[in-house]
Each structure stands twice: as structure tokens, then as C-alpha cells.
N, C-alpha and C positions, 0 to 999 in steps of 0.2 A: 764813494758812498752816494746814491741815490735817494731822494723821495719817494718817487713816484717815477713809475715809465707807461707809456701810451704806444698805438701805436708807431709816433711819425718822432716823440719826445721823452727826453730823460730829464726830469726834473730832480737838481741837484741843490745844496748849499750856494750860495755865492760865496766867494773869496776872493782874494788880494790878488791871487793871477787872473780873474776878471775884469782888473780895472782897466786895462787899454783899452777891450772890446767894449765893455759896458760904456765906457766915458764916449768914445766913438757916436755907438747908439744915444747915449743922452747929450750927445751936443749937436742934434737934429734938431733944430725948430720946428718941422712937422711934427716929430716923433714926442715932442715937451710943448706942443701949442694947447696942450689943456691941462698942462700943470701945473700948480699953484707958484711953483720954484720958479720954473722957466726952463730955458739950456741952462744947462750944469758943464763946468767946466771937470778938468780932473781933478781939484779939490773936494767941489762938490761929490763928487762920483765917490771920490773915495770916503769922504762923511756919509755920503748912505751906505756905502759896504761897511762902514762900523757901525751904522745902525741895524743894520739885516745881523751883523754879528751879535751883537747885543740882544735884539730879540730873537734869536736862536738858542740864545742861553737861557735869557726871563723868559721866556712862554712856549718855547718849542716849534716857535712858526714865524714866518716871517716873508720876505720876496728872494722865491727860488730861483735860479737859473735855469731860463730852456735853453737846450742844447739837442741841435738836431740829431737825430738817432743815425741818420744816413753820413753825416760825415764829422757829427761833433762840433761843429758852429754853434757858437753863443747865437742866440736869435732876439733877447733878450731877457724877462723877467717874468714871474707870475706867481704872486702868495697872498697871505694872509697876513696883515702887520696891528700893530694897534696902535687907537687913532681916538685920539681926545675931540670927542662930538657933543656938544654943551655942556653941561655938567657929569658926563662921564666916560667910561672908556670904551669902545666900540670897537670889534673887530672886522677890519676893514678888506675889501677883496681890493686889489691893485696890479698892474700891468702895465710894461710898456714892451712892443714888438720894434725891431729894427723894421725900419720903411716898407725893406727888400721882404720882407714877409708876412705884410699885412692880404688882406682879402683871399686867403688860402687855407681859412678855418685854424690854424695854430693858438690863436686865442681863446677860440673857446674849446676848443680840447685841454689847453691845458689849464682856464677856471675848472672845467670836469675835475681834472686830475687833484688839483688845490681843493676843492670844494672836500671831494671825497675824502682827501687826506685829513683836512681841517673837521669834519663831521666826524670819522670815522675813526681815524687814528688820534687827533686829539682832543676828542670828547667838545667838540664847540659848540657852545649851543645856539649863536647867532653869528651870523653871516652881514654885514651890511656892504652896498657899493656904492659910494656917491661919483655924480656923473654929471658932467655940466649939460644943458641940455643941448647945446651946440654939436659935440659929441657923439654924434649918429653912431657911428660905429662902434662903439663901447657901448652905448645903448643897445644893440640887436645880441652883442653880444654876452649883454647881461640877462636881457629877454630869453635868448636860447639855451641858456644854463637853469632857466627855471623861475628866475627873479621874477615878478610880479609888478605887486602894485606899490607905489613909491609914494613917497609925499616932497612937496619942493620944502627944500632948509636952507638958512645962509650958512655958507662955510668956506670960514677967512672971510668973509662979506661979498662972498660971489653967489649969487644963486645956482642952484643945486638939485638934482634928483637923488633922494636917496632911499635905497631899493632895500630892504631886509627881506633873508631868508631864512627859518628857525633852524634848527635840526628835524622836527616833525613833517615841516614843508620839505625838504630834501628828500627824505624819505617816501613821501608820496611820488614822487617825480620817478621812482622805478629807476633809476638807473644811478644805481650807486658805483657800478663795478664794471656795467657793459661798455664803458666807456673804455676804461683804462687797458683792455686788452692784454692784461694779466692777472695772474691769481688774485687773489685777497694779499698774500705774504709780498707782493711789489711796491706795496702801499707801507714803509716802515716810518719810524720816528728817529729824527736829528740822532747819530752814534750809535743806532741797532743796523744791523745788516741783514739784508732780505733774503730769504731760503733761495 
């Protein structure tokens, strides 16, 4: 069962036969030098794959797995989770890329991919990404998805860019589907199967 497919990515569920690869990818220090956690060990790993479970069930979204279309490698992750942002609950864009596949555009093809799903398929009506501003590259790639104008916030007591995208603003940005490189029906919801 797939999310969402592009054309270089299949965005899937994450699951328990993920943990080696994923635990792999988040015990990079480059790959976790802007996350609030740090390296994650394979405990850690596998307490976020029960969180990505978990909000697969409460909200229908969560951090998908990329997996290369050309040979099925985990490459790493990309969704939508929800994220306690002062007094309330904010729907958060998130990603991490294994090393071996940053600076080759798979990042932001697959927020396209998330974004679309997340607007499209389950009725979202805001989009936030916070992004430390050290973070270049997460920045261009929030930039190139459409994200705008940010305001700085503390979060966890770090300073912060955080970028809101409505569903109105997405919809101006024209490209809801030229992205995704399939129909409308490739873009499904957690346990529906796509034509």
C-alpha cells in the first residue's frame, strides 16, 4: 500500500521491517545535527516508528517512508505529524534524507508529494515547518514547496523559523498534481488502495 508515488518515489506507511534501515539513517550525526532528539539509537528509532503508528491511526498522517522507485531503497522519511506549538496543536511538515541522497532534489519532491496528500486527500487546512535557521538546506527546500514568509518562535528553547502554509496558499501555487506524476487516484488515504 502506497501514499503517494512521483516520479523517482513511492511514499509508503513506515513499519517495523524499517527499523534497521531507518535506525541506520538516524544514527548519522549529519543526518540528526538539527534535531531536537540528536542520533537516535535503535530504541529511539523504534519509539518514532510507534509514533508514526500511532498517528496513522489518530489522524490519518504521519512520516511516510521514501523508497526509491528504481530499486526500492529506504532513502529515508517525509510527512506530516502533529506537533504541540504553544498553546496548541500544529500540523507539522518533517523529513529526514539518508546522507547518500541529499542535494538531488528527493526532498522536495517528496514535501510536493506530502503537501498534496496532506491538503488534498486529508482536508488540512494548515501546513507549518519549523526550521532552525542554521539549516540552509531545509530552508530552500521549504522555500521551493511554496512556504513564504515565517516568523522566528522558540521551540524546545531553540530559536526557530516557522513557515505556515494555509490550504488557500497551496492552491494558488498551481501545482497541486503536476508534481506527483500521476492521476489524482495515486494520491490515496492510510488502508484505501489506489486505482
Amino acid at each position: 500500500m502506497f501514499i503517494a508515488e512521483t516520479d523517482r518515489l513511492i511514499l509508503r506507511p513506515l513499519g517495523y521491517d524499517d527499523l534497521a534501515d531507518l535506525a541506520d539513517i538516524l544514527a548519522d550525526p549529519e543526518v540528526m545535527r538539527y534535531s531536537l532528539r540528536g542520533v537516535c539509537d535503535r530504541a529511539a528509532t523504534l519509539r518514532f516508528i510507534d509514533w508514526c503508528v500511532a498517528c496513522y491511526r489518530s489522524h490519518g498522517l504521519g512520516p511516510w517512508a521514501l523508497l526509491g522507485r528504481s530499486g526500492g531503497e529506504l532513502l529515508g522519511f517525509c510527512g506530516l505529524g502533529p506537533e504541540p506549538v504553544g498553546e496548541r496543536e500544529e500540523i507539522n511538515l518533517g523529513y529526514r534524507l539518508a546522507r547518500r541522497y541529499w542535494h538531488q532534489g528527493f526532498a522536495t519532491e517528496a514535501v510536493d508529494a506530502v503537501l498534496t496528500h496532506g491538503f488534498q486527500a486529508q482536508r488540512v487546512e494548515s501546513v507549518v515547518a519549523i526550521i532552525e535557521p542554521g539549516n540552509v538546506a531545509s530552508l530552500r527546500v521549504v522555500e521551493k514547496a511554496g512556504f513564504g514568509d515565517y516568523r522566528m518562535e522558540a521551540f524546545h528553547d531553540q530559536p526557530a523559523r516557522m513557515y505556515r502554509m494555509s490550504v488557500e496558499q497551496w492552491r494558488q501555487l498551481g501545482k497541486p498534481l503536476s508534481r506527483l506524476g500521476r492521476r489524482p487516484s495515486a494520491v490515496v488515504n492510510p488502508g484505501q488502495e489506489a486505482d
